[in-house]
N, C-alpha and C positions, 0 to 999 in steps of 0.2 A: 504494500500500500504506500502510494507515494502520500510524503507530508505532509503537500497543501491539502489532501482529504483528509489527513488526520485535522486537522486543523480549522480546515470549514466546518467539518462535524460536529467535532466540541463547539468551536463558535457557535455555531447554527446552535445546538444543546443548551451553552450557557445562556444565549440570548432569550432562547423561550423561557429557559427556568424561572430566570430574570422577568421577564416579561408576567409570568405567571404568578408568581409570589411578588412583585412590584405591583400589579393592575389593579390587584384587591387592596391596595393600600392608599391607593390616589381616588379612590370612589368617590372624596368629597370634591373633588375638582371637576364632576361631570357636568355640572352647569355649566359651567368655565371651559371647556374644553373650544367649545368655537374662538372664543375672543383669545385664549392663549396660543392656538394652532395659527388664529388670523396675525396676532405680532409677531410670533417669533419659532411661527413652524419652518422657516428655513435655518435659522438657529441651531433650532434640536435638531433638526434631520443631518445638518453637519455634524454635530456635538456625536449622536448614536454613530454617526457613520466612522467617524473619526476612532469612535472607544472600539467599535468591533474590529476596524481594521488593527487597532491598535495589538486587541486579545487575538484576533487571527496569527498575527505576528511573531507575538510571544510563544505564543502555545509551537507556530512552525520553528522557531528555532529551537525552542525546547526539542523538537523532534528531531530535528537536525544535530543540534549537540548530544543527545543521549544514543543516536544511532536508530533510531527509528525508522528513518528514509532507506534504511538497509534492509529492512526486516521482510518486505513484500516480494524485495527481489530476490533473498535466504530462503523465505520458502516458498516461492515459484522454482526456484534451482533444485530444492529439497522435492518436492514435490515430481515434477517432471523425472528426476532421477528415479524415484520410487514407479514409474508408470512407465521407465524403460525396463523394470524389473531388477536393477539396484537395490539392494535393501532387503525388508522385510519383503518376504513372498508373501503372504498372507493379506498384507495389505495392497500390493501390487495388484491382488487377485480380487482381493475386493475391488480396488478401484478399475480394473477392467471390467468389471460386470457390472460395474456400474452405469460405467460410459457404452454400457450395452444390452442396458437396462434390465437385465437379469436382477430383479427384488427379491428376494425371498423374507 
């Protein structure tokens, strides 16, 4: 799995969380939501824009510094070798019945 999906993911993740335990806390601002969206809805929508890109950011170097950006191509490499019949047989054999839709 490359980075920037590790990355969007959580963003995407943390933003709803955010989103979700934040909404029910702003309830009293529902009257107000026109005239605060009419001043300075391009404000906030920089300000959000700006904070996810920021957490997008972090989170991808975090994965770049811990080795993460390596991990998707380790077991695609791991994998493939197992389904030339490298390795376990057992699971070689599972995973050709699989790709051959043989279910049991």
């Amino acid at each position: 799995m490359q980075p920037w999906k590790i990355s969007a993911g959580l963003t995407a993740a943390l933003a709803g969380s955010a989103f979700l335990l934040g909404g029910s806390r702003l309830e009293y601002l529902a009257p107000h939501w026109p005239a605060i969206l009419a001043g300075h809805g391009i404000v906030l929508l920089l300000h959000a824009t700006l904070a996810l890109t920021a957490v997008a950011a972090a989170i991808y170097a975090i994965a770049r510094t811990t080795g993460l950006a390596d991990l998707g191509r380790r077991v695609d490499l791991a994998e493939r070798s197992v389904r030339r019949g490298e390795g376990d047989p057992g699971l070689s054999d599972s995973l050709r019945q699989d790709d051959e839709g043989e279910w049991e």
